[in-house]
C-alpha positions as CSV (number, residue, x, y, z in Angstrom):
1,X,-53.5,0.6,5.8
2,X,-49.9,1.4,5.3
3,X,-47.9,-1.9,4.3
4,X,-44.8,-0.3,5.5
5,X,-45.8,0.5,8.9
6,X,-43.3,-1.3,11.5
7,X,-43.9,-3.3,14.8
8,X,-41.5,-2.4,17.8
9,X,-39.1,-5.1,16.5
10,X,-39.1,-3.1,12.9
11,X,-41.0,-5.7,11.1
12,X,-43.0,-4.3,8.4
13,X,-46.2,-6.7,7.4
14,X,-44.3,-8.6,4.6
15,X,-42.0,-9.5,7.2
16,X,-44.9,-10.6,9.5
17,X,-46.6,-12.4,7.1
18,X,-43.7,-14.1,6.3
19,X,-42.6,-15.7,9.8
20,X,-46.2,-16.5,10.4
21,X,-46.4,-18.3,7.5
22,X,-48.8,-16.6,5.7
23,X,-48.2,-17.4,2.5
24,X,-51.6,-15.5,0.8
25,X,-50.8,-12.5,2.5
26,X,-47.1,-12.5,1.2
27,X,-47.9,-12.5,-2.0
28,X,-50.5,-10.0,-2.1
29,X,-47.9,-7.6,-0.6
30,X,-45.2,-8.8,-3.1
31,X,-47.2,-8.2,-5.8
32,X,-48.5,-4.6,-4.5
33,X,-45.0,-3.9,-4.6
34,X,-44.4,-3.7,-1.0
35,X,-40.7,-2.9,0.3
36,X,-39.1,-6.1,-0.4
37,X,-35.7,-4.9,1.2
38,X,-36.8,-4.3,4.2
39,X,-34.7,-4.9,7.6
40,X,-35.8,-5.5,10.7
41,X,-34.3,-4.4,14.1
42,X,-32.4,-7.8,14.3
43,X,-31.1,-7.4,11.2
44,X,-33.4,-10.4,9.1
45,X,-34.6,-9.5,5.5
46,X,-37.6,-10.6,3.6
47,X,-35.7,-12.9,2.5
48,X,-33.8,-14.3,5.1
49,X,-37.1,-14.8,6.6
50,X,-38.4,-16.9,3.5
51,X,-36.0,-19.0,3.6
52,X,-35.9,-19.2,7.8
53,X,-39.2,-19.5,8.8
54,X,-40.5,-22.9,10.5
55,X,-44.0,-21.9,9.7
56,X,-43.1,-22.0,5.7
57,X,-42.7,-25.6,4.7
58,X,-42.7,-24.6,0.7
59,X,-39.7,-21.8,0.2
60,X,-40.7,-21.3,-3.5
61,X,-42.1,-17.7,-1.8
62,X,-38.1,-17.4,-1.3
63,X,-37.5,-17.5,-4.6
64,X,-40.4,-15.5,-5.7
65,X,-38.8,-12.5,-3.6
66,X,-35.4,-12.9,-5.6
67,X,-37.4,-12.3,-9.0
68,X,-39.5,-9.4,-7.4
69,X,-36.7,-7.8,-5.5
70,X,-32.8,-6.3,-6.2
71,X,-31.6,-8.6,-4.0
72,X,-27.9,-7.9,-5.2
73,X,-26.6,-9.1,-1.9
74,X,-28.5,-12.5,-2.1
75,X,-24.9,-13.8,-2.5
76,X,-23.1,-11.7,-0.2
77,X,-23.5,-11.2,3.4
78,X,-26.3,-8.8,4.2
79,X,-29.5,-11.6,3.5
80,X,-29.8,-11.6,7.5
81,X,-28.2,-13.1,10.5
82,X,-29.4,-14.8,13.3
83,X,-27.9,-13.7,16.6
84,X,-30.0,-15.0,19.4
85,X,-28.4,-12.9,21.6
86,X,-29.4,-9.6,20.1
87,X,-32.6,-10.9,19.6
88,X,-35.3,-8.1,19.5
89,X,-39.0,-10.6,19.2
């Protein structure tokens, strides 16, 4: 199956995987080198996700996506918002 294939709110399954808090499943796509940049429709980013999700208790996957990724904007602006009223899921 295609790892980059996106649900009608543009999640990809890294991004799934990641608000369901399913660690194991992160990982394997992380490490099978998975788009680790991508956007949803609402904006939110892998990693803005990592670091978001209620489901994740441990954020060390967070900081796993930093190493893995080119997150050059990790210290700007463009990690993800959260703007419920533009919510798309």
């Amino acid at each position: 199956a295609d790892a980059e294939i996106r649900n009608n709110c543009g999640q990809t399954a890294l991004l799934v995987s990641l608000w369901e808090g399913s660690i194991n499943t992160a990982e394997f796509l992380i490490e099978s080198n998975c788009d680790l940049e991508v956007i949803d429709l609402n904006g939110h980013s892998a990693l803005y996700a990592a670091i978001h999700s209620e489901l994740l208790p441990d954020k060390d996957i967070a900081k796993r996506l930093v190493k893995a990724g080119k997150y050059s904007d990790v210290l700007g602006m463009n990690v993800g918002t959260y703007d419920t009223a533009n919510m798309c899921c």
